[in-house]
VMD Tcl script that draws the C-alpha trace (Angstrom):
set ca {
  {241.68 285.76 -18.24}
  {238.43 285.11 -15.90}
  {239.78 284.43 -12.06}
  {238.27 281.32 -12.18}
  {239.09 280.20 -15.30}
  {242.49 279.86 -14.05}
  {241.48 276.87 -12.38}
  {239.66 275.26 -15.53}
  {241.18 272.26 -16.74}
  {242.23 272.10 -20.46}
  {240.83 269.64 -22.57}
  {238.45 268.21 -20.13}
  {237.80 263.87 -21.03}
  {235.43 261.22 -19.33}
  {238.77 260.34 -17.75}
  {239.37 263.44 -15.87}
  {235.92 263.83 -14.97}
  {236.14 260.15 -13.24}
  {239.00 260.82 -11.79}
  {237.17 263.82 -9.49}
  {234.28 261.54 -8.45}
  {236.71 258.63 -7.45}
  {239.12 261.83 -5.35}
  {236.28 263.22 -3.94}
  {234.54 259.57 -2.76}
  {237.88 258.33 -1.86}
  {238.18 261.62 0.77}
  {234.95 261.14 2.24}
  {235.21 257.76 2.74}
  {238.88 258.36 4.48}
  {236.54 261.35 6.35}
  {233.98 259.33 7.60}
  {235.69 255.97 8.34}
  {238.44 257.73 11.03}
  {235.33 259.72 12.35}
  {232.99 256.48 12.09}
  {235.59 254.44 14.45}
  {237.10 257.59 16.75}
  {240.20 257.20 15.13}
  {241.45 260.90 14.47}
  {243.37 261.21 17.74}
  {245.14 257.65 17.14}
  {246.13 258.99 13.64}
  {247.14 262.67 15.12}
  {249.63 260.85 17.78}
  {250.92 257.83 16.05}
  {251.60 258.79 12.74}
  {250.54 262.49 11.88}
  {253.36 263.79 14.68}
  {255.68 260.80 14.72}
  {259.40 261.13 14.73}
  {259.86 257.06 14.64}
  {262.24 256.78 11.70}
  {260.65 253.16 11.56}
  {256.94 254.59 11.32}
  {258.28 257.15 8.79}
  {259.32 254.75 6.69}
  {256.36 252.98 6.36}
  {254.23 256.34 5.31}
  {257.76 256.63 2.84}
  {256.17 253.05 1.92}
  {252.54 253.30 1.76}
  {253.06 256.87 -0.33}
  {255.50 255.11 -2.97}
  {252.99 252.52 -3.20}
  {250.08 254.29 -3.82}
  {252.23 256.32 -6.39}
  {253.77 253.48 -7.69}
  {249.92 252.09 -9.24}
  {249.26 255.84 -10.32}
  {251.99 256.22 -12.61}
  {251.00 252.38 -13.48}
  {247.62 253.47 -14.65}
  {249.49 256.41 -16.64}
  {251.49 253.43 -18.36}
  {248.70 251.32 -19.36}
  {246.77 253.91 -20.56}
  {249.75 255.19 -23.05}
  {250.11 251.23 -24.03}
  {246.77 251.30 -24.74}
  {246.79 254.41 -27.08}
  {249.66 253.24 -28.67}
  {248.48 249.32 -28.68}
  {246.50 249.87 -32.84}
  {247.23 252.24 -35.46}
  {245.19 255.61 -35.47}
  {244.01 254.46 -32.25}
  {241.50 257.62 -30.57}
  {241.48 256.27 -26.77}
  {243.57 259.44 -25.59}
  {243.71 262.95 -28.00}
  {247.06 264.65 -27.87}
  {246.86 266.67 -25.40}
  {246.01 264.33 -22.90}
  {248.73 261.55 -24.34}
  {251.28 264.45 -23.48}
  {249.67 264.86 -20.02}
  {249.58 260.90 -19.45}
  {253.81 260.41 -20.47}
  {254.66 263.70 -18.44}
  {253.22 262.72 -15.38}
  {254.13 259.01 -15.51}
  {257.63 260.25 -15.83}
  {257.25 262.62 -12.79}
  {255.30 260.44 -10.50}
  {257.57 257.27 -11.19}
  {260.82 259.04 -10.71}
  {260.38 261.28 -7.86}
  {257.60 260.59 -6.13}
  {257.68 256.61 -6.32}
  {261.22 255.49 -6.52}
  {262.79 258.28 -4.53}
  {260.48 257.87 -1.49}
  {260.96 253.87 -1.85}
  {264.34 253.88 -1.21}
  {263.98 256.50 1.42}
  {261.50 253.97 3.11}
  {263.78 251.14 3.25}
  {267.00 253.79 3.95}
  {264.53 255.20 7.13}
  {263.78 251.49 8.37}
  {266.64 249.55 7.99}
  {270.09 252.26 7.86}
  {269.36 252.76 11.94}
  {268.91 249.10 12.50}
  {272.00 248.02 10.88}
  {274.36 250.73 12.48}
  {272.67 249.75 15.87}
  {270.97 253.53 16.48}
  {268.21 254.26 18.29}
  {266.97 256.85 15.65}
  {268.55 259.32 12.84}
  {270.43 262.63 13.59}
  {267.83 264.45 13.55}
  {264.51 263.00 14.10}
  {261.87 265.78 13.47}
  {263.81 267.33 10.11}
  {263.44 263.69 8.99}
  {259.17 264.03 9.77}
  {259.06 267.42 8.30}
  {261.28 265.47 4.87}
  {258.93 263.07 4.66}
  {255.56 265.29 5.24}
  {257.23 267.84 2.49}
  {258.02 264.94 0.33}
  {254.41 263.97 0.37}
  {252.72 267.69 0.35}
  {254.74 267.76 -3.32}
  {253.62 264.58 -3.92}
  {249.69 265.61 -3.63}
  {250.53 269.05 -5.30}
  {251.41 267.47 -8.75}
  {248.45 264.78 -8.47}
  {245.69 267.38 -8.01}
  {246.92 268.97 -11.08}
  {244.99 266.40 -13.13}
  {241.42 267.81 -11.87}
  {242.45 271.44 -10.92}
  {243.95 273.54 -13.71}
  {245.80 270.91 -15.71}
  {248.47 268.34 -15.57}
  {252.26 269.09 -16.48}
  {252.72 268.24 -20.47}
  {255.98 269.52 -21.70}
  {257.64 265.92 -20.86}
  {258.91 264.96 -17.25}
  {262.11 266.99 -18.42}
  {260.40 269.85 -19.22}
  {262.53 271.42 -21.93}
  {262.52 274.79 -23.06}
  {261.47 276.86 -24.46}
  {258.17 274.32 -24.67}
  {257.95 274.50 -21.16}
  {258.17 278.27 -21.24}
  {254.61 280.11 -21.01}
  {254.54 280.42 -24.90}
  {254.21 276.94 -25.73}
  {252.91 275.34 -22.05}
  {250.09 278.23 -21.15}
  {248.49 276.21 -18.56}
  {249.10 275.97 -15.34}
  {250.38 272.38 -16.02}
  {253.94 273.47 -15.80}
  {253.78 275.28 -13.09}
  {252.67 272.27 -11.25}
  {255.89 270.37 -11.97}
  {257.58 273.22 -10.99}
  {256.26 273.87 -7.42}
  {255.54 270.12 -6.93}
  {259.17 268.95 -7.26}
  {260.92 272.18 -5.86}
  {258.37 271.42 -2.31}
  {259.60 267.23 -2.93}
  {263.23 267.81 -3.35}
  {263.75 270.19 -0.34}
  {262.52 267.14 1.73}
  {265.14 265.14 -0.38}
  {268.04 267.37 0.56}
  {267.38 267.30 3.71}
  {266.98 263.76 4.31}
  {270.62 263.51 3.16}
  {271.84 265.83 5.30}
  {270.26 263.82 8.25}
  {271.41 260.10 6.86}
  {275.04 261.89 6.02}
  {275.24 262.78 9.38}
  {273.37 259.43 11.01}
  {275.97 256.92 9.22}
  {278.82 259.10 10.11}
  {278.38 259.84 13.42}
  {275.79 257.61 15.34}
  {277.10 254.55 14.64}
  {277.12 251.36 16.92}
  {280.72 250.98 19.07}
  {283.04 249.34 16.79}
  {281.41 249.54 13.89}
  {284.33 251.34 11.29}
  {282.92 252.68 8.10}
  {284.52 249.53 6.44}
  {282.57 247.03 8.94}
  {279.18 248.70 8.16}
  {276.64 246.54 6.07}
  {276.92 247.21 2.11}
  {273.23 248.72 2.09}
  {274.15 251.40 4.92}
  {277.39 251.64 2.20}
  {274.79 252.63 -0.52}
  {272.70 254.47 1.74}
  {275.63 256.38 2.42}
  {277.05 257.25 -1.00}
  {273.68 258.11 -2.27}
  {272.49 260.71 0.30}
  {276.22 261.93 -0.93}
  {275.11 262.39 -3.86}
  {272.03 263.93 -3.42}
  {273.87 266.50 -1.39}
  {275.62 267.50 -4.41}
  {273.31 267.10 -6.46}
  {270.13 268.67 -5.33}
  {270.87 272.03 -5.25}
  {271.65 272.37 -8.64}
  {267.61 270.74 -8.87}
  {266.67 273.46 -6.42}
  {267.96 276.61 -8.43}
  {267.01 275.24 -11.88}
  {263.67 275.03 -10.67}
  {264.15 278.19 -9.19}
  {264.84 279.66 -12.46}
  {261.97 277.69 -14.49}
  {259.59 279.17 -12.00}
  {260.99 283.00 -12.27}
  {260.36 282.59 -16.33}
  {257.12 281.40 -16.03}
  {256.25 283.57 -13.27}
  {257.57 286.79 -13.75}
  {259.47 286.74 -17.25}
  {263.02 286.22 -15.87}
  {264.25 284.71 -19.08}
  {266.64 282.33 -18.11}
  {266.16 279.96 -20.17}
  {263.90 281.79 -23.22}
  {265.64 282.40 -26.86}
  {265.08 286.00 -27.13}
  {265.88 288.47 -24.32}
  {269.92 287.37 -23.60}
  {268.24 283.57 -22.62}
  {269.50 280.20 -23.55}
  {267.22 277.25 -23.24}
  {269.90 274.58 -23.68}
  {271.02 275.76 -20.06}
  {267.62 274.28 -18.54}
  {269.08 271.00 -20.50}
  {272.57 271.35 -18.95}
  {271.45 272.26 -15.46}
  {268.57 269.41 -15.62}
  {270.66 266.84 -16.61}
  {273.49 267.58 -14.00}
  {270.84 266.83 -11.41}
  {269.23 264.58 -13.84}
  {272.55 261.70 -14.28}
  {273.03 262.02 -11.00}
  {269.52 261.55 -9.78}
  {269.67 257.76 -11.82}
  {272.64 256.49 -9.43}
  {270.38 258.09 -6.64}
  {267.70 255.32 -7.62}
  {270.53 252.54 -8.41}
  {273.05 252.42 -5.36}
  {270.77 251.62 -3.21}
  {269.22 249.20 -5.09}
  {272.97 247.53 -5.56}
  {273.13 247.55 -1.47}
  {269.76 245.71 -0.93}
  {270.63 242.94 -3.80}
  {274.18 242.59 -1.99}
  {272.40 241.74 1.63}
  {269.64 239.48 0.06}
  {272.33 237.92 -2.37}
  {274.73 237.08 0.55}
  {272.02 235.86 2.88}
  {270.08 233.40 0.68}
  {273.73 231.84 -0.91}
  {274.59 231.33 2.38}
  {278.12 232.95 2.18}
  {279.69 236.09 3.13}
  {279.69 238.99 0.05}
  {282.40 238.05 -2.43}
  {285.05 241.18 -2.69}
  {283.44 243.88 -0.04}
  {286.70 245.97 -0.95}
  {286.06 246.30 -4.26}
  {282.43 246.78 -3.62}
  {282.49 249.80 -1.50}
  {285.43 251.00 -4.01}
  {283.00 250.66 -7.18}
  {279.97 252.41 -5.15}
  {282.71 255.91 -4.98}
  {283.71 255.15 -8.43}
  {280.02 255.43 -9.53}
  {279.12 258.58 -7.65}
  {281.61 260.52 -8.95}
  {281.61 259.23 -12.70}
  {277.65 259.95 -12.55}
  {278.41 263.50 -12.47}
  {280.17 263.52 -15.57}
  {278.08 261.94 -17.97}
  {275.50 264.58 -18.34}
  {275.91 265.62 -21.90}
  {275.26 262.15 -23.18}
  {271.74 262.96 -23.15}
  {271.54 265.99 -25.78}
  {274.21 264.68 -28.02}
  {272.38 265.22 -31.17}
  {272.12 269.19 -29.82}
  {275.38 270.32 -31.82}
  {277.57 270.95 -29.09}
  {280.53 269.23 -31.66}
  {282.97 266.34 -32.07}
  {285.33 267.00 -28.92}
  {282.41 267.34 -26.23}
  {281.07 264.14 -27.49}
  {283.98 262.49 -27.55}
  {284.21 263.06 -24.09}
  {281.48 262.17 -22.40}
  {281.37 259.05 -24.44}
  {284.16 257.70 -22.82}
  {282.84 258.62 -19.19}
  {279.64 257.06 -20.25}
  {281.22 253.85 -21.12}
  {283.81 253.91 -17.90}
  {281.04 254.10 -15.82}
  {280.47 251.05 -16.95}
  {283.56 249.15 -15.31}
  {282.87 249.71 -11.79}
  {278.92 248.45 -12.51}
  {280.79 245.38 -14.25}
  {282.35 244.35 -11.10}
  {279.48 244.70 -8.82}
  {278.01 241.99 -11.47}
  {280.84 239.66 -11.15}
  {280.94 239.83 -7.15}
  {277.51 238.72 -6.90}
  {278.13 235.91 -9.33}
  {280.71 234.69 -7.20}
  {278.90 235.16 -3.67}
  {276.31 232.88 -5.62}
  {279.13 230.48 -6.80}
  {279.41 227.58 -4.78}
  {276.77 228.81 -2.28}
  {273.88 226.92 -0.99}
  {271.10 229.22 -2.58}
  {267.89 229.22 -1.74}
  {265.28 230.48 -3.92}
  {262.68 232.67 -2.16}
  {260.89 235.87 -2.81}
  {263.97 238.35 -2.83}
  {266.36 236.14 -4.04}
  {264.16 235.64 -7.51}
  {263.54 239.11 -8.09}
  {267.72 239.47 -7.06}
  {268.88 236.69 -9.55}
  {266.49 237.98 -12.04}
  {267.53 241.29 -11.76}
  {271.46 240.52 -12.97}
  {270.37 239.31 -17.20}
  {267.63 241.77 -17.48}
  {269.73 244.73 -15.96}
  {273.13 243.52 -18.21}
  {270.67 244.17 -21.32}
  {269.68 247.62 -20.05}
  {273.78 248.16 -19.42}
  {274.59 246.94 -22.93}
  {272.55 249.27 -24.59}
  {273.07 252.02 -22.70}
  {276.82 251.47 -23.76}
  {275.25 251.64 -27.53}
  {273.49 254.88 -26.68}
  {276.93 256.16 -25.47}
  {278.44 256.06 -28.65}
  {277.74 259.61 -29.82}
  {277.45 258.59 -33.81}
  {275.24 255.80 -33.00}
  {273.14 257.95 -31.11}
  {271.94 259.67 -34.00}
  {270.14 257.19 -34.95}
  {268.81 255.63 -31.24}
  {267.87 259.06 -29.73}
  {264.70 259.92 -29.38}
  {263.10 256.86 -30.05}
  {261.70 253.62 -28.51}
  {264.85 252.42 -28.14}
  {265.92 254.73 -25.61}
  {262.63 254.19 -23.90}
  {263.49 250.27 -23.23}
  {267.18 251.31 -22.44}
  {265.49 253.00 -19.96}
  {263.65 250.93 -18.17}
  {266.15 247.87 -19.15}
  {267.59 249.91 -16.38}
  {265.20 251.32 -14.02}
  {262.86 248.36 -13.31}
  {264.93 245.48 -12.79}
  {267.46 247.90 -10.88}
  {264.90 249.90 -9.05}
  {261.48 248.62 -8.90}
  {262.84 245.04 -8.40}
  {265.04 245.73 -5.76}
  {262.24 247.09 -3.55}
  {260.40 244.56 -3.85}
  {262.33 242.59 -2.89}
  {264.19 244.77 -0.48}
  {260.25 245.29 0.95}
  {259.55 241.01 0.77}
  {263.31 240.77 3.09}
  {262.48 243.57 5.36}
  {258.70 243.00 5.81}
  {259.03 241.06 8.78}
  {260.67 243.52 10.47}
  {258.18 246.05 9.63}
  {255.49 244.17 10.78}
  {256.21 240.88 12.23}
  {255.39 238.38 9.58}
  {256.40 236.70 6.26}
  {254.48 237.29 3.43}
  {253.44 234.57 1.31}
  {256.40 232.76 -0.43}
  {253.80 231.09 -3.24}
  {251.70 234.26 -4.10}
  {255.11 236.25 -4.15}
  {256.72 233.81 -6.72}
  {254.13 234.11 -8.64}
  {253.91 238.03 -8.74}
  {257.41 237.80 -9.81}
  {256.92 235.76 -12.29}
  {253.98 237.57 -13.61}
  {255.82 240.54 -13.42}
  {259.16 239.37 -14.51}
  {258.02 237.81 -17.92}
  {255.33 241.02 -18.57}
  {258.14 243.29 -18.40}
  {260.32 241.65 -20.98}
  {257.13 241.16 -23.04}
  {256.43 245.16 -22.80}
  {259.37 246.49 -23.15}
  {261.78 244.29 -25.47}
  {259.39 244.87 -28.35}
  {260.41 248.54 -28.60}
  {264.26 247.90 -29.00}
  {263.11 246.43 -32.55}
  {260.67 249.49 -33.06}
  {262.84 252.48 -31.74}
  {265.39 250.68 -34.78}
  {262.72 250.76 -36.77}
  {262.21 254.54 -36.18}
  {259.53 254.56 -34.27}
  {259.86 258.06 -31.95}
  {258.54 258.13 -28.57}
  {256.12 260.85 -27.30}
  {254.24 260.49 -30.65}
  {250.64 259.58 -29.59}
  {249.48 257.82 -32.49}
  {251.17 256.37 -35.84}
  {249.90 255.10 -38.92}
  {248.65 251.20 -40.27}
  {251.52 251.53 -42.88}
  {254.30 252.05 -40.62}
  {254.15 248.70 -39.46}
  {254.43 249.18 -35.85}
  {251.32 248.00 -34.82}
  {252.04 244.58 -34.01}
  {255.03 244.77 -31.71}
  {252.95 247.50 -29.78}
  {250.05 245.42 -29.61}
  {252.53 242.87 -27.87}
  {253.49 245.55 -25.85}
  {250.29 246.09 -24.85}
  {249.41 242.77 -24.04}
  {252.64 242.35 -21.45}
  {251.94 245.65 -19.73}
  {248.48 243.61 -18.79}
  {250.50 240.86 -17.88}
  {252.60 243.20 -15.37}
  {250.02 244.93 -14.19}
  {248.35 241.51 -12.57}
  {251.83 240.87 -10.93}
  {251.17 244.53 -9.31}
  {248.09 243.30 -8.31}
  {248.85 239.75 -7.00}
  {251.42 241.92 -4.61}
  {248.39 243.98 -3.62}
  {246.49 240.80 -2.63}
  {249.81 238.95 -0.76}
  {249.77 242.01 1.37}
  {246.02 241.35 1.97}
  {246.45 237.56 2.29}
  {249.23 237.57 4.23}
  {248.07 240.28 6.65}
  {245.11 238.43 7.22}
  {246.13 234.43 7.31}
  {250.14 234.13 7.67}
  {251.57 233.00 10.53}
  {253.47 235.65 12.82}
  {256.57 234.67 12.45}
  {259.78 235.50 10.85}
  {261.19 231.99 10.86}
  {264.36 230.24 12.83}
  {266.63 230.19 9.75}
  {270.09 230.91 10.81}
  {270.68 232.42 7.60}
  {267.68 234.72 8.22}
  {269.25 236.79 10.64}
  {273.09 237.62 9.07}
  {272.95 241.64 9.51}
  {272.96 243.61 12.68}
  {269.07 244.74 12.19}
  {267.97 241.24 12.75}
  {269.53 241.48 16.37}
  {266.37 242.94 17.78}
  {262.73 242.07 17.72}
  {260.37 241.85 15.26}
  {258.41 244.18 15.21}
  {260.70 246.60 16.00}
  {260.38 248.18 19.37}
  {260.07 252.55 19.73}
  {263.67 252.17 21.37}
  {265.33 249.62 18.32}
  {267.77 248.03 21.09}
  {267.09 247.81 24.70}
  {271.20 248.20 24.88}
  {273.32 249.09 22.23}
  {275.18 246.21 20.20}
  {279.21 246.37 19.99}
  {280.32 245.35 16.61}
  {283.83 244.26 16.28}
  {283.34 242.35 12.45}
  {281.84 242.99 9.72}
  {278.97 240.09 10.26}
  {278.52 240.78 13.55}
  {275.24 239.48 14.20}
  {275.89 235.98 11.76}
  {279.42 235.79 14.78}
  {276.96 236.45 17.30}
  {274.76 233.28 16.14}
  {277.46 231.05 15.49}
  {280.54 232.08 17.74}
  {278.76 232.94 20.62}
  {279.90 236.58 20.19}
  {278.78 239.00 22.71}
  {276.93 241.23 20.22}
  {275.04 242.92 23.31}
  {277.11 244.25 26.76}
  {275.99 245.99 29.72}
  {273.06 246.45 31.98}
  {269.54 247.70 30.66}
  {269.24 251.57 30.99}
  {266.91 254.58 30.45}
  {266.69 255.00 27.07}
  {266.15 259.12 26.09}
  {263.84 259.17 23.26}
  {262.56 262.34 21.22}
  {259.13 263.90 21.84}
  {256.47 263.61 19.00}
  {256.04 266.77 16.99}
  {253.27 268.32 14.88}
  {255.30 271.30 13.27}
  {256.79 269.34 10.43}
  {252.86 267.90 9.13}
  {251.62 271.91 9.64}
  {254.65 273.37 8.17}
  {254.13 270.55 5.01}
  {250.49 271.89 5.08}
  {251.34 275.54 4.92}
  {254.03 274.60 2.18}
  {251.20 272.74 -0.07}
  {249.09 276.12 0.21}
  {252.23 278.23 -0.66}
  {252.93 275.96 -3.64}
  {249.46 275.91 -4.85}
  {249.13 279.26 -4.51}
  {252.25 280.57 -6.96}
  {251.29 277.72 -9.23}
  {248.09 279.90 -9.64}
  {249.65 283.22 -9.27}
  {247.80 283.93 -6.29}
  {249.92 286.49 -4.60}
  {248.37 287.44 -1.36}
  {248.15 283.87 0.24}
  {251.52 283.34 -1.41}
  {253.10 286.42 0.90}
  {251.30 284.81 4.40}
  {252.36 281.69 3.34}
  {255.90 282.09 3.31}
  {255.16 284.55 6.32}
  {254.29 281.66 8.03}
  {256.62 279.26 7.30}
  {259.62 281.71 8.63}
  {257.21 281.88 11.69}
  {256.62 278.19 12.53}
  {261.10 277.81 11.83}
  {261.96 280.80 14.12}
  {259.19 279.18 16.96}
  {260.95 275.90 16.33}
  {264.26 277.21 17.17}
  {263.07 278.73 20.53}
  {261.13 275.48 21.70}
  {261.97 273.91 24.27}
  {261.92 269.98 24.11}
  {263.47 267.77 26.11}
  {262.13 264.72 24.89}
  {261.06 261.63 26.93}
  {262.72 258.84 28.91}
  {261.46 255.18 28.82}
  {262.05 253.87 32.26}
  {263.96 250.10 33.30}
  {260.91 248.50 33.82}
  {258.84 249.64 30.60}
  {261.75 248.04 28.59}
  {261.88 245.18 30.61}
  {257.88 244.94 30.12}
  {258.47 245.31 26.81}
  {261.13 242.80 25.74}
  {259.08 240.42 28.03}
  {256.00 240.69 25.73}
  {258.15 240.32 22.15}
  {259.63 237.33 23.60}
  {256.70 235.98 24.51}
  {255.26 236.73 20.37}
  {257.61 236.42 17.81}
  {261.63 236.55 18.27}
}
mol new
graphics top color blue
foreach p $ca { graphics top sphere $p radius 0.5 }
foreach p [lrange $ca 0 end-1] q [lrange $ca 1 end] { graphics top cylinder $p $q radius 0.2 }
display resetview
């Protein structure tokens, strides 16, 4: 093969072609805006070399965003292909690049690095820290996080996108059946992504455990710190097992390792075993936290304390370690026999107790409570009917002879996101509509944001409940196209339609942001039941320092006691607070890990050797610098508080 032809992209389309000129403008117009306005130094210091968990969490934000409307485009353009019969809109090729990428980009680069924006804001707030563990390992997670994230989306005008699925089975991952670079991509991409990941839970691990506020036992901390907690537990375990398979995948494709090939002593149902250990797993990843955020917003718009907080924090454990033994559920049409199946059908259907009684503890925090219906509290009530249908059927898919006849079809696709929207993509919404103040100082707009959720609430159910009734059918998924007799055509078409329908709720969010930003008023509202959680007890914005002195917490509401009891939340004199230095080693590490990626996906082996050269370089000269970090003086907090009381409090 030609050097350069390496770098062609198969099965070039008008599409792809676009998709350059809009990269390419959308870079120089980044380029020559921050050079236009002198704003390259403000961008170097503030946010390129920041070790602000708060300001990392908003780049978390802004990146699972922006990633969040590129898989959306993916999604409307394979509910457009698959809207009529015969339909020509995409050709195969490019219908199998479209679903794999969706699947990638959703899953790991929007909804991991959501939750890992509202973990990074809020988990330090609500133990009453000035920062996480380790400050600059959590820069250099998110800047590796984001490096992957770029990796896989450049794949789509340089060499070819991923399109052996988002799980990448062999052996049609394997070079024989993907030859393009594609795979090599979601390889690289992920492995660069999920290093960020484990080490993010290291750091919150070691954050919750050990720098929290006086006072504050583990079974006094707030039930999203809970979540926060048990999730970067999981990912612990879990990762790793990510890490090597990837390893692995890469080593066939790469150098003919044959792990996972059917001749040469491989097996490729091990990629499906080791993915899927990681893979189970991964899903509770994306749910806990989601349970934690609908648990604060639930409590603070009923007005009452969380119904059953024992039970709660017992059915979070129960759900970590159930999730790692459900694995096989998803290959049990592969032949592995009657006893195996029988197994993990029962775990499967066990984990759905402890899920049951998170369900019934929110009911009853609602029951009797003075609820009031804003922004997060719709997308939380709506979340409970629409997420029982996704657990209901994923009960049906657990049943190992029923799953004959659901797997691999459209069914499982609306299983799937029965589960994944309202329990993931809800939640941070409204997790981001509850928290925005505290990000940025004001509300966003309570009328625009009921309407996005009802926009987006009704155009899910119209896209997605359509293909229970075609997966039964025997519709399959994956299949680009299908034909006028098959009688499909007019529940996709419906499809279709609501995927428009949720795509302007995407947008009307998009123009809140814009509206509110530009016209709401800057403030975050006296409500006493505003403020019920320990991150309320500081100003909004947040300050650098979080708390000019540390809060003691002796109950579990220790703010909402503060408000109403006159609790002393806050003791002692104002201090120097010691905060970390900024950094630039984690963005030019991520940098030097994008070229190292980039360069194995294309097999180019000398900037692939001074690549890693130079990562091992830039750890060993971190562990010999010196930095001593900075102090903030009396007076500059003093200054400070000053000015946010005189703003917003």
């Amino acid at each position: 093969m030609n050097y350069f032809d390496r770098f062609a992209i198969p099965n070039p389309s008008p599409a792809i072609y676009a998709a350059m000129v809009a990269i390419g403008l959308t870079v120089i117009a980044i380029v020559v805006g921050l050079t236009y306005f002198k704003k390259w130094g403000y961008i170097w210091r503030e946010w390129l070399t920041t070790v602000d968990h708060k300001r990392i969490g908003i780049m978390y934000l802004v990146s699972a965003l922006l990633m969040l409307f590129r898989g959306g485009v993916d999604a409307l353009m394979m509910r457009a292909q698959t809207a009529i019969p015969d339909n020509a809109l995409l050709d195969a090729q490019h219908y199998n690049e479209v679903f794999t990428t969706h699947g990638v980009v959703m899953i790991i680069f929007m909804a991991m690095p959501f939750i890992y924006a509202l973990m990074n804001f809020v988990v330090p707030l609500q133990i009453g820290a000035r920062d996480v563990a380790f400050p600059r390992l959590n820069a250099l997670s998110f800047w590796l996080f984001f490096m992957g994230a770029m990796l896989l989306n450049i794949s789509f005008v340089v060499g070819g996108s991923p399109d052996a699925g988002w799980t990448s089975y062999f052996p049609l991952a394997g070079n024989d059946f993907s030859q393009s670079v594609g795979t090599n991509y979601y390889m690289l991409s992920i492995q660069i992504a999920g290093i960020g990941t484990l080490i993010s839970g290291i750091n919150f691990i070691t954050t919750i455990l050990k720098m929290r506020a006086p006072g504050m036992k583990l079974m006094k901390m707030p039930m999203f710190t809970w979540t926060a907690f048990i999730t970067n537990a999981i990912v612990v375990f879990a990762f790793p097992v990510l890490t090597v398979t990837l390893l692995m995948g890469t080593m066939d494709r790469l150098f003919g390792a044959n792990f996972f090939t059917t001749t040469n002593g491989g097996m490729d149902m091990l990629w499906a075993n080791l993915f899927w250990i990681w893979g189970h797993p991964e899903v509770y990843i994306l749910i806990l936290p989601a349970f934690g955020i609908y648990s604060e917003i639930i409590s603070t718009f009923s007005r009452r304390n969380l119904y059953g907080y024992k039970s709660m924090v017992a059915s979070i454990v129960i759900i970590s370690f159930l999730s790692f033994l459900v694995w096989t559920h998803h290959f049990f049409t592969m032949g592995q026999g009657p006893l195996t199946n029988s197994i993990f059908a029962i775990t499967t259907m066990a984990i759905a107790v402890p899920t049951g009684i998170k369900i019934f503890n929110w009911l009853f925090t609602m029951w009797k409570g003075k609820i009031k219906f804003t922004v997060p509290m719709l997308y939380a009530v709506g979340f409970i009917p629409i997420f029982t249908i996704g657990g209901v059927t994923g009960v049906m898919l657990g049943m190992a002879s029923a799953d004959y006849q659901y797997h691999n079809t459209m069914f499982l696709v609306a299983h799937f996101h029965y589960t994944i929207i309202p329990g993931v993509v809800f939640a941070m919404l409204a997790g981001l509509t509850y928290w925005w103040p505290k990000m940025f100082g004001f509300k966003l707009s309570e009328r625009i944001g009921k309407w996005a959720f009802w926009f987006i609430a009704i155009g899910f159910n119209v896209t997605f409940f359509p293909m229970f009734f075609t997966g039964l059918n025997g519709q399959a998924r994956r299949m680009y196209t299908y034909s006028e007799a098959s009688g499909f055509g007019p529940l996709n078409l419906l499809s279709f339609g609501g995927a428009l329908v949720l795509a302007a709720g995407f947008a009307l969010i998009v123009y809140n942001v814009y509206y509110s930003t530009r016209y709401a008023s800057r403030n975050i509202g006296s409500d006493p039941w505003d403020a019920r959680t320990l991150e309320w007890a500081t100003h909004s914005p947040v300050p650098s320092y979080n708390f000019a002195t540390s809060p003691k917490v002796d109950s579990i509401e220790a703010f909402w006691d503060h408000k109403k009891n006159d609790y002393p939340l806050f003791k002692g004199e104002v201090e120097e607070i010691h905060m970390p230095n900024n950094s630039g080693i984690p963005f030019i590490m991520s940098c030097i890990f994008f070229v190292w990626g980039f360069s194995f996906v294309f097999s180019m082996w000398i900037p692939a050797i001074i690549t890693t050269i130079a990562i091992f370089v830039l750890m060993a000269y971190r562990s010999f610098e010196k930095d001593d970090g900075h102090h903030i003086s009396v007076k500059e907090i003093e200054e400070t508080e000053n000015k946010l009381r005189g703003g917003n409090k």
